[in-house]
C-alpha positions in Angstrom: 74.4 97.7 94.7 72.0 96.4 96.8 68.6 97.9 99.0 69.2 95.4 101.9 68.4 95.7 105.4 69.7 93.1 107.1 73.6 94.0 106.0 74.7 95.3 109.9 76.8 98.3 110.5 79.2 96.7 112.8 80.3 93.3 113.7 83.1 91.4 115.2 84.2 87.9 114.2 82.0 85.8 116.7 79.3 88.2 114.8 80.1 85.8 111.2 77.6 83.5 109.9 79.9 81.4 108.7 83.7 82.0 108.5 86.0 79.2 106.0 89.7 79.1 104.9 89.9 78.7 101.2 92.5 76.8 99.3 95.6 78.8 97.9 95.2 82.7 97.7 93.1 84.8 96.0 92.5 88.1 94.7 89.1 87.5 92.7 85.2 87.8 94.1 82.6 85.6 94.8 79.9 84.9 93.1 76.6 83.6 94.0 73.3 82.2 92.5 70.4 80.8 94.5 71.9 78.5 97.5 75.8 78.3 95.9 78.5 80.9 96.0 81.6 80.3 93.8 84.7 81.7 94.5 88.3 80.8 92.4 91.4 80.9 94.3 95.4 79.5 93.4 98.1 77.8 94.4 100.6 80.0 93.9 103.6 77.7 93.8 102.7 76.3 90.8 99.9 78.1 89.4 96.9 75.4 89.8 94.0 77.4 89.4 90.9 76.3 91.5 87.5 76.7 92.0 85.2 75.8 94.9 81.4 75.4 95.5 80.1 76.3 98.6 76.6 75.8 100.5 75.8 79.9 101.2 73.6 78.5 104.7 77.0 77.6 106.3 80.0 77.7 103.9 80.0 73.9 103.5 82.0 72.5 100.4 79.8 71.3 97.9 82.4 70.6 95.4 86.2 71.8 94.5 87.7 71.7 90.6 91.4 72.4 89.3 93.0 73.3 86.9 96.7 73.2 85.7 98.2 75.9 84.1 101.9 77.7 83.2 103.5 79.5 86.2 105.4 83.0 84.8 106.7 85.9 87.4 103.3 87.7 88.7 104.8 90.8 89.9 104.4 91.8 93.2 100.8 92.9 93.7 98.7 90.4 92.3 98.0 86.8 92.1 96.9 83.9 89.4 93.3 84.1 89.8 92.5 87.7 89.6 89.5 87.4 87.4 86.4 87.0 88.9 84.3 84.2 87.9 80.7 84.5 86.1 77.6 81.9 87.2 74.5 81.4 85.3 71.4 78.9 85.8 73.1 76.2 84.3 76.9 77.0 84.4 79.7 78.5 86.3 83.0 80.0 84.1 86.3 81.1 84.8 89.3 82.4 83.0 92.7 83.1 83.4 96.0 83.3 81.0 99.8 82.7 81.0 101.9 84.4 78.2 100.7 81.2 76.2 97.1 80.9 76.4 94.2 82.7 77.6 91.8 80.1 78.7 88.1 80.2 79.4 86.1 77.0 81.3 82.7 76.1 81.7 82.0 73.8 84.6 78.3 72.5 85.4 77.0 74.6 88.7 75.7 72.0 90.3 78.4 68.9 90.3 81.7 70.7 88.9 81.8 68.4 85.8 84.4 70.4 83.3 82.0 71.0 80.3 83.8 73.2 77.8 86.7 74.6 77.5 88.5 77.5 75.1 92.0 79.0 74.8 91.8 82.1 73.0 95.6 82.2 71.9 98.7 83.7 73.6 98.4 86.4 76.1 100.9 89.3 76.4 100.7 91.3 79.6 103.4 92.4 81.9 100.7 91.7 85.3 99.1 88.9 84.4 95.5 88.5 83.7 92.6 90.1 85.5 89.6 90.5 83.1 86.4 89.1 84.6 84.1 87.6 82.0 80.3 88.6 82.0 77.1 86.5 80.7 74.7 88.0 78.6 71.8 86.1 77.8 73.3 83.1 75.7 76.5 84.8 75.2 79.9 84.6 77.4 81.9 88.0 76.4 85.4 88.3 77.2 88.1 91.3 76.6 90.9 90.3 75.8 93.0 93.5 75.6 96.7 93.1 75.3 99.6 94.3 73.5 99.1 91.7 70.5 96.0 90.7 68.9 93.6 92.3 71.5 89.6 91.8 70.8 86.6 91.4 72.6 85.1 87.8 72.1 81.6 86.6 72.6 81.0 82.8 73.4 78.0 80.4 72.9 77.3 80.2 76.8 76.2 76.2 76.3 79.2 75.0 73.7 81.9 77.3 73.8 81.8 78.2 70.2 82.6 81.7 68.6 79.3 83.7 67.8 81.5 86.9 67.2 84.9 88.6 67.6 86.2 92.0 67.3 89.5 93.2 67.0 91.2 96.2 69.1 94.0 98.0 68.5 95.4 98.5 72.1 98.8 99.9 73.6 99.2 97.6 76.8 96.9 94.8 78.5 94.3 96.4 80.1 91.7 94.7 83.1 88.6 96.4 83.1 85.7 94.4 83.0 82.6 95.4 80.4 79.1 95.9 81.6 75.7 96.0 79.2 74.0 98.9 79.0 70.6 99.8 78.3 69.7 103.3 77.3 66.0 105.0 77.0 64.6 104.0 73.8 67.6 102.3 72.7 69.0 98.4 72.0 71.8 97.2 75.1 75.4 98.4 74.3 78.2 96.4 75.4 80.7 99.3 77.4 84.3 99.1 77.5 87.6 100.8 78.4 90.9 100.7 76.8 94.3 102.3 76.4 94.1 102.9 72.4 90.6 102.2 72.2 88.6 104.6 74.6 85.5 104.1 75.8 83.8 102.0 73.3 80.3 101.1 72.8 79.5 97.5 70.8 76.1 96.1 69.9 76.5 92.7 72.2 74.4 90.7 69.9 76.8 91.0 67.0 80.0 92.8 67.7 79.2 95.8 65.9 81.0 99.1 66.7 77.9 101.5 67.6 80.4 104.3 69.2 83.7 105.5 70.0 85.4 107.8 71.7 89.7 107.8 72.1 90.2 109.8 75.6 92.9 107.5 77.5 96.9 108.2 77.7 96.8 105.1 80.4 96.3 101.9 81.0 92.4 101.3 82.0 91.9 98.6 84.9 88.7 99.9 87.0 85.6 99.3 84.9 83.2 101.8 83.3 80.0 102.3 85.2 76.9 104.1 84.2 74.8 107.0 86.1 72.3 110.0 84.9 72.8 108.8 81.4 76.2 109.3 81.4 79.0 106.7 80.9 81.8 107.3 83.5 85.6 105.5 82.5 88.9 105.9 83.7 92.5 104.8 83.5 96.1 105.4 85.3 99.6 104.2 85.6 101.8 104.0 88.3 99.7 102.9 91.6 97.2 106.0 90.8 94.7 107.2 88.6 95.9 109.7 85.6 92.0 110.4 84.1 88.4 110.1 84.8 85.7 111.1 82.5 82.2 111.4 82.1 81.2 110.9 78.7 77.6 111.7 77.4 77.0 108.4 74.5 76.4 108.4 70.8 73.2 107.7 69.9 73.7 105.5 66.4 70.2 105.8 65.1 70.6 109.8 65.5 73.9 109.7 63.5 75.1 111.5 67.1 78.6 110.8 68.6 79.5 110.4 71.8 81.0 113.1 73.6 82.7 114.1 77.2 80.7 115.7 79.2 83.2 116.8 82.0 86.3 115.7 83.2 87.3 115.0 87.1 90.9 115.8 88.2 93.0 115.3 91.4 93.4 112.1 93.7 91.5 109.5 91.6 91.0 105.8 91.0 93.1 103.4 89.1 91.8 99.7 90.0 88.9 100.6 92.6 85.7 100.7 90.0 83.4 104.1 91.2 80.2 102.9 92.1 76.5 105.5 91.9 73.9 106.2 94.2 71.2 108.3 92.8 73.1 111.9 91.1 76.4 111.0 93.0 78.4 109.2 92.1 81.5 108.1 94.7 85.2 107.9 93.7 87.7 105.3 95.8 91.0 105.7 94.5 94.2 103.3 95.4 95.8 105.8 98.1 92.0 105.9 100.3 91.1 109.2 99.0 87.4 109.0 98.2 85.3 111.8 96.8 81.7 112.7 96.1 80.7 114.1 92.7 77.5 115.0 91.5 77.0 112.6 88.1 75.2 115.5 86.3 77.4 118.1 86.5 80.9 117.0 88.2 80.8 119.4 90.6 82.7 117.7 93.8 80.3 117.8 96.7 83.4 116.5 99.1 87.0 115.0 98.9 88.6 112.9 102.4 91.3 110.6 103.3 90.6 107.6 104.8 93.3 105.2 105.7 94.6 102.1 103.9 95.4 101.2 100.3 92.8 99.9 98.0 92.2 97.4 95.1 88.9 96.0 95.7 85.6 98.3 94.8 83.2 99.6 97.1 79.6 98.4 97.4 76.5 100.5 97.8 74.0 99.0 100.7 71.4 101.2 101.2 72.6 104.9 101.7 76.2 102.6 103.0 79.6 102.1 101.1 81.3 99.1 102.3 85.2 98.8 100.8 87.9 96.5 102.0 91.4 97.5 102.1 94.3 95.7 101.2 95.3 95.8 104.6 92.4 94.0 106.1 90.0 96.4 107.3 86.1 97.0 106.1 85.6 100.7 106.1 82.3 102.2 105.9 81.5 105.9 104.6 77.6 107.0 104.5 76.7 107.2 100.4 75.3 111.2 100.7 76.0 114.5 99.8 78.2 115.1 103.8 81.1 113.3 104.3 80.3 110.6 107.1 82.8 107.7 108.2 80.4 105.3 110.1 82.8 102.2 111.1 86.0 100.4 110.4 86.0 96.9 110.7 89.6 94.7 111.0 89.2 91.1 109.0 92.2 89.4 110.0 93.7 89.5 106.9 94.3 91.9 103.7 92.3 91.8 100.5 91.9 92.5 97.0 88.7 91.7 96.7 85.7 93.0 96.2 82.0 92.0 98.6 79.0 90.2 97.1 75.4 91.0 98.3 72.7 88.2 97.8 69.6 87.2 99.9 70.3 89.9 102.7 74.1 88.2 103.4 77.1 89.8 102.4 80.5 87.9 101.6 84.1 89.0 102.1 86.8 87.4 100.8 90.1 87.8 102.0 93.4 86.1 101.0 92.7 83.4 101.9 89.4 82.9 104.1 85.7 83.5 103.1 83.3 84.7 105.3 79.7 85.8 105.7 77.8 88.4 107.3 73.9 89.5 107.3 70.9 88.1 108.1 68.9 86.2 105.3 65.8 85.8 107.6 65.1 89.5 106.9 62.8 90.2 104.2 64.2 92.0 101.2 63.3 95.2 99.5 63.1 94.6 95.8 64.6 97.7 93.9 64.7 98.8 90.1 68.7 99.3 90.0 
């Protein structure tokens, strides 16, 4: 989410800061800290995976790393380097797995030196791997829900080490991605989603359960997201969300447990991740039908088509939703209680990706370009989000 102004409504491609083909393909996002974005890509003959440092002021090269690892049959709709990378002040980490390791590098930001590195142990999916890892303060956390010894793992962020792990009992791989939470009055919870699990709430200094509560009969790949105070979670099968709930959380030092609050039905997301703007909160499924709810009480404010399919998640600029289709076009609904399309923009080329919003630019990956769009002359608003 982001409060820029300098993000434009419409552009063309001589309208591009910067525009750069990447090395192999790519599914995963970009990343970005101060004047370097980091984006992963691979070569999908034989499964190198790669990462590349680029100057954000013009998409310059700063330095390029790879890294072998086993080819296996991907399936048709994803690639090697789903996962997103994770960038700190001091490093920049990837992961990815093959049916016999689940690996997690640390490379130095600034040069690309390889500094640690960690296999976790056999991976058993039947996509492939697409769990982003997330920093949080000295601490590298990883799911690593699969079918066979699934847990969530926390890492030393400067030596790689184990500082906890906690087993899950899961039915099938799952790819959401966790996010810290930090309630009124509380300590930060560590949020995640899982077939078999739930929606699960972990103290993410030490591992510690804090709540739990088992709602999925699906696979969970969009990520939980938080609005209102409430803790919203999905999961689906098939190319299509099945459930979408908005839970209300257990509050540990109350002895209270978590509860759902409502449930949404009808035309919902499986991969896209629902993103909040105030008391709405916007749902992007697969098939392009997005819908408007509002976070406190689930009431659906509006439900519309709009074209294309969809595994990237949308963006909030402003009172904008910026998502890119898998077919290669930016579309661009207005984030309010009306229904509004504003603009459709064609890239060139399909993606799976999702944008990243730093210093008034914003940064679209495609398969297999990069580009940039914005302004980052134009003064920023600060916000609280």
């Amino acid at each position: 989410m982001s409060d820029s102004t300098a993000i434009p409504l419409q552009w063309s491609h001589r309208d591009y800061l910067w525009r750069v083909k990447l090395p192999g393909h790519g599914h995963s996002s970009p990343v970005v800290w101060g004047d370097r974005l980091y984006v992963t890509a691979a070569e999908q003959t034989d499964a190198t995976r790669l990462i590349r440092c680029l100057d954000v002021s013009d998409g310059a090269t700063v330095w390029q790393r790879s890294f072998g690892s086993p080819q296996f049959d991907l399936g048709n709709a994803t690639a090697y380097d789903a996962a997103t990378p994770v960038v700190d002040k001091e490093r920049v980490y990837m992961a990815w797995a093959a049916p016999g390791e689940c690996i997690i590098q640390a490379i130095d930001r600034t040069d690309g030196r390889p500094l640690w590195r960690r296999d976790l142990g056999p991976y058993n999916s039947e996509h492939g791997h697409a769990t982003s890892p997330i920093v949080w303060r000295d601490l590298l956390i990883l799911m690593n829900d699969q079918k066979d010894d699934a847990s969530v793992v926390a890492l030393d962020t400067r030596t790689g080490e184990t500082r906890w792990e906690t087993t899950r009992q899961c039915e099938k791989a799952a790819y959401s991605t966790p996010f810290i939470w930090q309630p009124d009055g509380a300590g930060p919870q560590l949020i995640t989603s899982g077939w078999g699990p739930g929606i699960v709430a972990y103290d993410p200094a030490s591992g510690r359960t804090l709540w739990r509560l088992p709602v999925f009969k699906a696979r969970c790949v969009g990520s939980p997201v938080a609005a209102v105070g409430l803790i919203f979670a999905q999961s689906g099968s098939g190319g299509g969300g099945k459930q979408f709930f908005a839970v209300r959380p257990g509050v540990p030092k109350r002895n209270s447990d978590a509860e759902v609050a409502y449930e949404v039905t009808g035309s919902l997301p499986y991969v896209p991740t629902p993103i909040a703007h105030g008391e709405l909160v916007f749902l992007w499924s697969d098939s392009g039908v997005v819908q408007c709810i509002d976070a406190t009480s689930g009431e659906r404010l509006w439900r519309e088509r709009v074209a294309g399919r969809y595994f990237g998640s949308p963006v909030r600029v402003g009172d904008r939703l910026y998502c890119m289709s898998r077919e290669g076009q930016m579309v661009i609904l207005a984030a309010t209680r009306d229904f509004r399309e504003l603009a459709r923009i064609d890239l060139g080329e399909g993606s799976h990706s999702t944008p990243a919003i730093a210093d008034g630019v914003m940064y679209l990956r495609t398969f297999t370009h990069l580009m940039a769009i914005g302004d980052a002359g134009v003064e920023q608003p600060t916000t609280d989000e």
